[in-house]
N, C-alpha and C positions, 0 to 999 in steps of 0.2 A: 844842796850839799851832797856830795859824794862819798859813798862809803864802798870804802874798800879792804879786799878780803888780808887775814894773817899773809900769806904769801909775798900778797904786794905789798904790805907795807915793810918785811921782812928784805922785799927785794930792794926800796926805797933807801931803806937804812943803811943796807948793806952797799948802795952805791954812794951814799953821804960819807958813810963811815969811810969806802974803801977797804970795805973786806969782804972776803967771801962770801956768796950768797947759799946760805943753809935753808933748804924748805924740808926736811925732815922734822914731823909733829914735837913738838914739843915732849919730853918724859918729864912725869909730875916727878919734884927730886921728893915729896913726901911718899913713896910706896909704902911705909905701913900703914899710912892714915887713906890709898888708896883701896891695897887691901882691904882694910876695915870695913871701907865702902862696898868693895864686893862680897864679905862678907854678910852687913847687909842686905842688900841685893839679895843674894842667895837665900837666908833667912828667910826674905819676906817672901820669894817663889814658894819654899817651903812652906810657909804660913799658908801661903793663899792657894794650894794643892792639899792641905790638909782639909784646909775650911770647905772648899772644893766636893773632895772626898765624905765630909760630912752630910752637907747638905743635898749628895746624891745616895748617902744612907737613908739620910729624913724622908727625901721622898720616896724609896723603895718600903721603908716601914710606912710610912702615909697610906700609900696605896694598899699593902696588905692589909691595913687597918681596916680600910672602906670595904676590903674585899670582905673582912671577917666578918664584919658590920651588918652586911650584907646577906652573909650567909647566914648569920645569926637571928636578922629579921626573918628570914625565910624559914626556918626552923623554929622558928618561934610563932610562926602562922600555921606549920603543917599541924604541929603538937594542940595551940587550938583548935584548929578543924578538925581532931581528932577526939577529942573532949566533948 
């Protein structure tokens, strides 16, 4: 079986019917329910640049965590060997 692209079959119809051949995309006649669409779309960029944004906070606190952690064992050895 052969499948063939919107164009050709556009061009098909348009020689059965006898009328002009239009290959200009399609416009969805719904644009507000398209908008909405990019609406979402956009949302969810936003979403997943916040969530992003976060979890390159977590790990900038993670790491100072270990850092302090670190320091704190260490100061926590001088002060006994000091004792």
């Amino acid at each position: 079986m052969r499948i063939y692209t919107a164009e050709q079959r556009a061009r098909a119809l348009a020689v059965v019917n006898a009328q002009p051949v239009m290959t200009m995309p399609r416009i969805p006649r719904d644009t507000e329910g398209a908008g909405r669409v990019n609406v979402l779309v956009a949302a969810r960029t936003d979403t997943q640049r916040e969530i992003d944004e976060c979890r390159h906070r977590r790990t900038k606190i993670l790491a100072e965590a270990r850092s302090l952690s670190t320091e704190i064992r260490a100061l926590t050895r001088i002060q006994q060997a000091a004792v």
